[in-house]
C-alpha positions, -999 to 999 in steps of 0.1 A, spaced: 331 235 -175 368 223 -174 379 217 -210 416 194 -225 427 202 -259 441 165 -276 466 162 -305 456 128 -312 478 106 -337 454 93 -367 468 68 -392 480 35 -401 507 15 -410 518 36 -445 515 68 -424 494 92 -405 494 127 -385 484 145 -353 451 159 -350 432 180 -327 401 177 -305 388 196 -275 364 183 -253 348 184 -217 361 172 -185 343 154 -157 354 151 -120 373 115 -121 377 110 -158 412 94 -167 428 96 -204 403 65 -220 375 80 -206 386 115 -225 396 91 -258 359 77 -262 342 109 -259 361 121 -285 352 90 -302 319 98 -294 314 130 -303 336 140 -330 356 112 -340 337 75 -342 366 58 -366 391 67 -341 410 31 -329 413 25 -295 422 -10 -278 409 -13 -241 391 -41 -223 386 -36 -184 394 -5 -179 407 -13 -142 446 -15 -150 450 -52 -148 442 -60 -189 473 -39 -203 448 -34 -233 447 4 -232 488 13 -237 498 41 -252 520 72 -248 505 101 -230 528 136 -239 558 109 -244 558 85 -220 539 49 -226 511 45 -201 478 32 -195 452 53 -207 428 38 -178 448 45 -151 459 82 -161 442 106 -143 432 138 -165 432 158 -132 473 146 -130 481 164 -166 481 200 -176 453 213 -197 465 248 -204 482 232 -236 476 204 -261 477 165 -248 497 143 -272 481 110 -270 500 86 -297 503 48 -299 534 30 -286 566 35 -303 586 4 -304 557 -18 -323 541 -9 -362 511 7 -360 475 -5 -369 456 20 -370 455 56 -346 463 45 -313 464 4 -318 496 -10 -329 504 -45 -334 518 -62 -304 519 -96 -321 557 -96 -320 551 -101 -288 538 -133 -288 559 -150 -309 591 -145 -287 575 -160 -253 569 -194 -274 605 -195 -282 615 -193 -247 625 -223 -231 592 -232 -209 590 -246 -174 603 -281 -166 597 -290 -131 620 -315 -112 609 -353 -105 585 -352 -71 600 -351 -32 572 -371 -26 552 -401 -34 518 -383 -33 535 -358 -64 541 -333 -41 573 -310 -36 594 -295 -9 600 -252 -15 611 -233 9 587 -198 11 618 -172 8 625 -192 -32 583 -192 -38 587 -151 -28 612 -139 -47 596 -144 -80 557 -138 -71 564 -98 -85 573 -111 -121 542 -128 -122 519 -96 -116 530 -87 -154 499 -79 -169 515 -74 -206 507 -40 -209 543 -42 -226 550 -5 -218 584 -19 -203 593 -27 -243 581 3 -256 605 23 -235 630 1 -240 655 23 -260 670 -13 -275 634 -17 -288 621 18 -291 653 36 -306 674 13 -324 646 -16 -330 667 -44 -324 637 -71 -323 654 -97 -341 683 -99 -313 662 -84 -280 632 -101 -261 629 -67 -241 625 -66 -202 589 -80 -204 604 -111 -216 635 -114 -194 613 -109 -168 592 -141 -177 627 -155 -183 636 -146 -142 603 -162 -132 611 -194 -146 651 -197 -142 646 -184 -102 617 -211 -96 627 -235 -70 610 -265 -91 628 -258 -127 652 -278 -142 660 -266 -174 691 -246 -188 685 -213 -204 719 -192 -193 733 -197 -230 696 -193 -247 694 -153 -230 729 -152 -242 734 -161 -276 696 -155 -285 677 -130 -261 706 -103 -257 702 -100 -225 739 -85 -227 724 -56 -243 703 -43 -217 728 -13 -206 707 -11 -168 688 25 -172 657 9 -152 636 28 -179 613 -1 -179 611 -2 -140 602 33 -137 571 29 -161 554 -8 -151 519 0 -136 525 -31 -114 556 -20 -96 579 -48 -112 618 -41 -96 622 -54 -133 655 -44 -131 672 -49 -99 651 -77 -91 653 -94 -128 676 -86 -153 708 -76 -132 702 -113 -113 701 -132 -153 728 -111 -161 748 -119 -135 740 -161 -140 749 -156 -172 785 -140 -168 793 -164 -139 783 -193 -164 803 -179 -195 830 -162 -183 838 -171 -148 873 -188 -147 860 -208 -116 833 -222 -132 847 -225 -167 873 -255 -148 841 -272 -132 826 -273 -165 855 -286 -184 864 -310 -158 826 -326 -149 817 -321 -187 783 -300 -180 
């Protein structure tokens, strides 16, 4: 029988360490299904947050040897055995306790985003006109399944823990999905400026290269805001219309 050796991070928010557990392998079984039989078997205090275990809750993030993941959709058969798996909770938020950390944050920025406002009806029945190509270009951003892996990698977040002047690329992206709607009416150019630091997103496409939904969060998100926003501060052109129509 196939054996993984785990160094798995126990603790809680005044401190913790890595400790380790061996234990069998099954054909098919993916990193959560390895973290519960430890729990199982060895370990039954050991935190874990996971719901559907299908990739689509975002319940079950964590970092695998380093990089955040999902536990539920990391194959065991994908990661080398012959030395210890670090399995540790994600980085950029304060844990709770072993591999649950407190995402709560989180929360608290999307209601401070300016929300959806659509524009007065085309039609008398309440109805509007789109055109398909403007509906498309922002149905990826809403396959987010706030797994927030995309902040934990975020070296803004992760490294320098700016969270008091960075919404992270989960929440630009949310911020793309509603300024690139063909129905929305509200300004939020100066609000990702001024308050969600969008300028400090230095384009590595971390984040893209991590999202289990295969968000372009970069190239398709942030570059776009970021260019909106410079054409809006700093654009000569546009700084005349402004001062001249008063908008």
């Amino acid at each position: 029988m196939r054996t993984a050796t785990f160094n798995i991070w126990r603790g809680d928010a005044d401190g913790g360490e890595f400790k380790e557990y061996t234990t069998e392998l099954s054909e098919g079984m993916v990193v959560l299904d390895a973290m519960h039989q430890v729990q199982a078997e060895q370990a039954q205090d050991l935190a874990i947050r996971w719901n559907c275990k299908a990739g689509k809750c975002g319940s079950c993030s964590a970092e695998v040897n380093g990089m955040p993941k999902l536990m539920c959709m990391t194959r065991m058969s994908d990661l080398p055995t012959d030395e210890p798996i670090t399995i540790q909770p994600l980085k950029a938020f304060p844990p709770i306790k072993d591999l649950v950390t407190d995402v709560s944050w989180n929360y608290e920025v999307k209601k401070k985003i300016t929300p959806f406002k659509p524009r007065e009806p085309d039609f008398e029945d309440g109805s509007w006109e789109m055109h398909q190509s403007d509906v498309d270009r922002i149905q990826e951003f809403r396959k987010c399944i706030e797994c927030y892996l995309c902040q934990d990698v975020c070296h803004v977040l992760r490294d320098h823990h700016m969270h008091e002047e960075f919404v992270g690329p989960r929440f630009l992206v949310y911020s793309a999905a509603l300024e690139m709607h063909p129905l929305d009416t509200e300004e939020r150019k100066k609000e990702l400026r001024e308050d969600k630091g969008v300028g400090l997103c230095n384009i590595t496409k971390c984040c893209t290269k991590v999202c289990p939904e295969g968000i372009t969060i970069t190239d398709n998100a942030i570059i776009p805001l970021k260019e909106r926003v410079v054409d809006d501060a700093y654009d000569p052109i546009t700084k005349l219309v402004q001062l001249v129509t008063k908008k």
